[in-house]
C-alpha positions in Angstrom: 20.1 -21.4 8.6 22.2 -19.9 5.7 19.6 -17.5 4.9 18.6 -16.4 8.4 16.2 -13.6 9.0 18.2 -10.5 11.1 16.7 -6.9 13.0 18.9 -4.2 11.7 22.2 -3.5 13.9 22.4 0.5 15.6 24.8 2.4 13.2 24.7 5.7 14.9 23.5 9.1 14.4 24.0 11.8 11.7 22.9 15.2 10.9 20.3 15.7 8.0 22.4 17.0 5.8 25.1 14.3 6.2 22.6 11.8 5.4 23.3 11.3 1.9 27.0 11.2 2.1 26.5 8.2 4.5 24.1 6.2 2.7 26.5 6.6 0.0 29.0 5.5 1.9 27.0 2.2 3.5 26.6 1.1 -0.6 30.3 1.4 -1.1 31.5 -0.3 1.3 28.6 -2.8 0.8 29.8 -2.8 -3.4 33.6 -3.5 -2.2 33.3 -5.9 0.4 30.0 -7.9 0.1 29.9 -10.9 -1.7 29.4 -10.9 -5.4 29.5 -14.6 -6.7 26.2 -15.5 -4.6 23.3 -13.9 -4.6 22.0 -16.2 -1.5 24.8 -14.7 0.6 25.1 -11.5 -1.1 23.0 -9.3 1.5 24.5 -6.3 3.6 23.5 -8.4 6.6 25.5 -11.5 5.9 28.6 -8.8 5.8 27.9 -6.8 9.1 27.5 -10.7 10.8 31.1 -11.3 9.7 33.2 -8.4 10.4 31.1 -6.9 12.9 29.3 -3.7 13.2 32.0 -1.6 14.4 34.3 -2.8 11.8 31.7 -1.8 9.2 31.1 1.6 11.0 34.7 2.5 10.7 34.2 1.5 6.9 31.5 3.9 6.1 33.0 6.7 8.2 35.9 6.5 6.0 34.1 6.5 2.9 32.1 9.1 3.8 34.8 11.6 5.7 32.0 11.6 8.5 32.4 10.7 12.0 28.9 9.0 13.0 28.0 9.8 16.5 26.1 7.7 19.5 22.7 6.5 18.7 20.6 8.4 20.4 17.2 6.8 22.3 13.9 6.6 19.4 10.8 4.9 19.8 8.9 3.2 16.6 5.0 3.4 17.3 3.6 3.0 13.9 5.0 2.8 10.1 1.8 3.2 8.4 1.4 6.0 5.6 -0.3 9.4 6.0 -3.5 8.2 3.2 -5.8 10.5 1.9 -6.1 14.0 2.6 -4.0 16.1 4.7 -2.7 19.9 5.0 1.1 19.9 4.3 1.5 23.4 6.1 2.1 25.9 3.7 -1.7 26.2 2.9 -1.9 23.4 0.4 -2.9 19.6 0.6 -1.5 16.3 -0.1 -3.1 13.0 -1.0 -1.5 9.4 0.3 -2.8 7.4 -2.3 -2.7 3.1 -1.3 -0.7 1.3 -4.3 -1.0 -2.4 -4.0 2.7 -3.7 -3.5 3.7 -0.4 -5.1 2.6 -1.7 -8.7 1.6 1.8 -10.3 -0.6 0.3 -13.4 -3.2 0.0 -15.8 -4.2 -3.3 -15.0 -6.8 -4.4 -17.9 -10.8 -4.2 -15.5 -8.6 -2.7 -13.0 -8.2 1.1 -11.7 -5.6 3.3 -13.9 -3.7 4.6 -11.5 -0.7 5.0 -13.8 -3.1 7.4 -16.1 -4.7 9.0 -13.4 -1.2 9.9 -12.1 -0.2 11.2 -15.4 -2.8 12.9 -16.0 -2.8 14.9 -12.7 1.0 15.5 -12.9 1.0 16.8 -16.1 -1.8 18.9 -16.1 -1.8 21.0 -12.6 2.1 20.2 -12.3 2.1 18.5 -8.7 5.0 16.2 -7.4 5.2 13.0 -6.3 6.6 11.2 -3.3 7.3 7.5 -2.8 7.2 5.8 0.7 8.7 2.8 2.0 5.1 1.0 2.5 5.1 1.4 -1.7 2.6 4.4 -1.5 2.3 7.4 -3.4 1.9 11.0 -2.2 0.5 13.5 -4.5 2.0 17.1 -3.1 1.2 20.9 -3.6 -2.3 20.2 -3.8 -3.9 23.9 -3.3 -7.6 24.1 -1.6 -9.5 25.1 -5.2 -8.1 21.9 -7.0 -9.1 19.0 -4.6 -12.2 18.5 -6.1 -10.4 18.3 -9.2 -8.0 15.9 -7.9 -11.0 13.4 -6.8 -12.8 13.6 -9.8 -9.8 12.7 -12.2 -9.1 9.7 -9.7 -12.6 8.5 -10.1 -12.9 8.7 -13.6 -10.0 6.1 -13.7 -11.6 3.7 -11.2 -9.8 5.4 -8.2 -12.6 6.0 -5.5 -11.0 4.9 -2.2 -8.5 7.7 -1.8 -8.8 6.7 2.2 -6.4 3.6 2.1 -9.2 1.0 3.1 -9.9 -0.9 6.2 -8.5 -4.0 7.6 -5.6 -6.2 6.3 -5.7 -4.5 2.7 -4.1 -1.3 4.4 -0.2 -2.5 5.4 0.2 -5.6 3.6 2.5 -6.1 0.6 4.0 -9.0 -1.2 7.0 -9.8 -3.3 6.8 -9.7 -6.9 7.5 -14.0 -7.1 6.4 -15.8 -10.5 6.9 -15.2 -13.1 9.7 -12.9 -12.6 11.7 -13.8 -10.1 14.0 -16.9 -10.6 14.1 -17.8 -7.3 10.3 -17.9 -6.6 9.0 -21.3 -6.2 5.1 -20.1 -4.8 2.7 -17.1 -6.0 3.1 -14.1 -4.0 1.9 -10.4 -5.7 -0.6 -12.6 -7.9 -2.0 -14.7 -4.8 -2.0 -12.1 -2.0 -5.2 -10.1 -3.7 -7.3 -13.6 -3.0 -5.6 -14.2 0.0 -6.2 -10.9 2.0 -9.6 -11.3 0.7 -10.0 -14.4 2.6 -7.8 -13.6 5.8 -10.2 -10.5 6.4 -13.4 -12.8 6.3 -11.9 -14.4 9.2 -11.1 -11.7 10.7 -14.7 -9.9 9.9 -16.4 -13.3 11.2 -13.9 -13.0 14.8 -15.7 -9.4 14.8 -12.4 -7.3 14.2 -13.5 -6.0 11.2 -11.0 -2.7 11.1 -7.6 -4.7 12.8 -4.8 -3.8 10.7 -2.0 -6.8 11.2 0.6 -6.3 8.8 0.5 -9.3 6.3 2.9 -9.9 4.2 3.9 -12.8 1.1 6.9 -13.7 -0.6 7.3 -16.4 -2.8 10.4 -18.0 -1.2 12.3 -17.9 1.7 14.8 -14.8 1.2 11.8 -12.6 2.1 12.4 -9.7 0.0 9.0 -8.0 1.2 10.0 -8.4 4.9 7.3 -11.5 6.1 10.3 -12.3 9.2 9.2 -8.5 11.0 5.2 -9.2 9.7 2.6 -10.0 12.3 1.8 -12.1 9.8 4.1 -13.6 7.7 3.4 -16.2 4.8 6.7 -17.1 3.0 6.8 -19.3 -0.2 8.4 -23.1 0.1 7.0 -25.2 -2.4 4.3 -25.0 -5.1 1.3 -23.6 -3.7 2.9 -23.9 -0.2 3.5 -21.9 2.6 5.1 -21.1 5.9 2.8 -19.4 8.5 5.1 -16.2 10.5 3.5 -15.0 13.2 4.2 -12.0 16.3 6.4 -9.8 14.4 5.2 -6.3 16.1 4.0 -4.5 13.1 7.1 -1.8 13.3 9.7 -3.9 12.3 11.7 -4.1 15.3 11.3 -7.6 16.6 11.0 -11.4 14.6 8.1 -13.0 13.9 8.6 -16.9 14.2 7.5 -20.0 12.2 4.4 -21.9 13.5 3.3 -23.5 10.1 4.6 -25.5 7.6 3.8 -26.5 3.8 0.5 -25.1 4.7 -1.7 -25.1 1.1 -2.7 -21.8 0.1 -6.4 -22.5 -0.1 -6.0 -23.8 3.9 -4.4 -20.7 5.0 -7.5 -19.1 6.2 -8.9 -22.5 8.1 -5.3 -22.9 9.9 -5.2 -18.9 11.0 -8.6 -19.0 12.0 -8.2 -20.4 15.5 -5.7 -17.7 16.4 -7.4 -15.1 15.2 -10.5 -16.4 17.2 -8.5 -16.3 20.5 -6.9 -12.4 19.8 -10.6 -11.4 19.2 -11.6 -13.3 22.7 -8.6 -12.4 24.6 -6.9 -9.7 23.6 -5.9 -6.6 26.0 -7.2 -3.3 25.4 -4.9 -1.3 21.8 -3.0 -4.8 21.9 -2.3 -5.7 18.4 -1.9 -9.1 16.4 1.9 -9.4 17.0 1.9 -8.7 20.5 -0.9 -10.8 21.7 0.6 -13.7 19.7 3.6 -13.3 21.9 2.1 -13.0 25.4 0.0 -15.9 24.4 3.2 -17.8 23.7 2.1 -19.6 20.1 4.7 -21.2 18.8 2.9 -23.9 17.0 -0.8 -24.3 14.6 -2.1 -27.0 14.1 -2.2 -27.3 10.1 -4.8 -29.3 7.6 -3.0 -32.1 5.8 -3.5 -32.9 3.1 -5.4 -29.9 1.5 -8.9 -31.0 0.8 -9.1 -28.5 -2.3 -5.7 -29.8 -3.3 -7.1 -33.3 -3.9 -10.4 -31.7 -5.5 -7.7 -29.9 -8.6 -6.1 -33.3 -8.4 -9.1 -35.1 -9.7 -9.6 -37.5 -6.1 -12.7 -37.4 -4.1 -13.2 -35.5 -0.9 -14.8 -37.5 2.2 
């Protein structure tokens, strides 16, 4: 309850170019009234909960010298990325590049995406965008130098320029162990075997292209957003997770717990069931987070104890 999971609150509306100046402002007032002895309760959130949104309006108008106007009506239908190619509309192209949980790397057996990007940046002097999914864009791409582009990618293990299919295409985790001090499960390490997993369940329920978000931290302060995730999985012991499910894949509604302590090797046998029911009755465009709210599933049933958690343990498995 301390560390509760929260929509964003309606601040208002601002011209482009007062955008800055504002999200200046929302820091400040953030850096001189949030709290700063503890980093459970040290979130913007926990401050706008306590003195109130238009208290913290007022705040940030002050600090900016801008008067923030009425929200006005917007509707979120999708937050994925613009990947692979596209025309940017001065005659040249740019490429959305997938980054796993925005780790640009060399990962040793792995594609070089960190040399590739060099490589291209510093040779044919193109930009680079970053987007909130963790992506990369590669800009001011002219016509006579895709080709170029393609071929430097694949030389450093970088052939799927498309984003892939499935659950691989919006999901991110947390960075957890080892680096986090507050971790207490796997997240970036697991979520690779994970996903891999998830989307044979999903290929088996024949939805082989759904794209749920997924998303993994490895403790409950959620710092890759599992609470807005169709599908959630949130650290709370070793090896153990919670299961978040019907978040609506644009981040503007809750997912809510259904699972708990649920082993990490029994995550795919405990989604399977659900997954079988959205393939079977699912309406027509209805996505993973929707159809687990009209279907009203609060609770899965979970596998206790893990069967390949008494196998590492040295029992026997009957």
């Amino acid at each position: 309850p301390a560390t509760y999971p929260k929509l964003a609150d309606v601040l208002g509306f601002v011209r482009p170019e007062d955008l800055l100046a504002v999200s200046e402002g929302v820091l400040a007032v953030q850096r001189d009234n949030g709290d700063r002895t503890n980093r459970r309760h040290a979130r913007l959130k926990y401050l706008i909960a306590e003195r109130g949104v238009d208290w913290f309006r007022g705040e940030v108008e002050a600090a900016a010298s801008i008067t923030i106007g009425p929200a006005r009506p917007v509707e979120w239908r999708s937050f994925d990325d613009a990947l692979g190619w596209h025309e940017q509309g001065d005659g040249r192209w740019f490429l959305g590049l997938r980054v796993q949980n925005g780790r640009v790397a060399d990962p040793s057996g792995g594609p070089a995406l960190r040399s590739a990007l060099r490589e291209l940046v510093s040779a044919h002097r193109l930009s680079l965008r970053l987007t909130p999914n963790q992506n990369v864009y590669l800009l001011d791409v002219p016509d006579t130098l895709r080709k170029v582009v393609e071929q430097t990618l694949a030389r450093h293990g970088i052939t799927d320029i498309d984003g892939g299919r499935g659950l691989r295409r919006l999901s991110m985790a947390c960075p957890a162990l080892p680096t986090c001090g507050l971790a207490v499960a796997e997240a970036e390490r697991a979520l690779p075997g994970v996903l891999a997993e998830l989307q044979a369940v999903f290929d088996e329920a024949g939805l082989p292209e759904a794209t749920p978000v997924v998303r993994m931290t490895g403790c409950p302060n959620g710092c890759s957003r599992p609470y807005v995730a169709e599908i959630g999985l949130v650290g709370d012991a070793a090896d153990r997770y919670q299961i978040w499910l019907g978040g609506d894949g644009v981040g503007t509604q809750l997912a809510r717990a259904v699972a708990e302590r649920v082993h990490r090797n029994d995550l795919p046998t405990v989604l399977r069931p659900v997954v079988q029911r959205y393939a079977a009755e699912r309406l027509p465009d209805e996505t993973f987070g929707s159809f687990i709210n009209r279907a009203s599933i609060d609770r899965l049933e979970t596998v206790e104890p893990s069967q390949a958690g008494r196998v590492r343990n040295g029992g026997d498995v009957r």
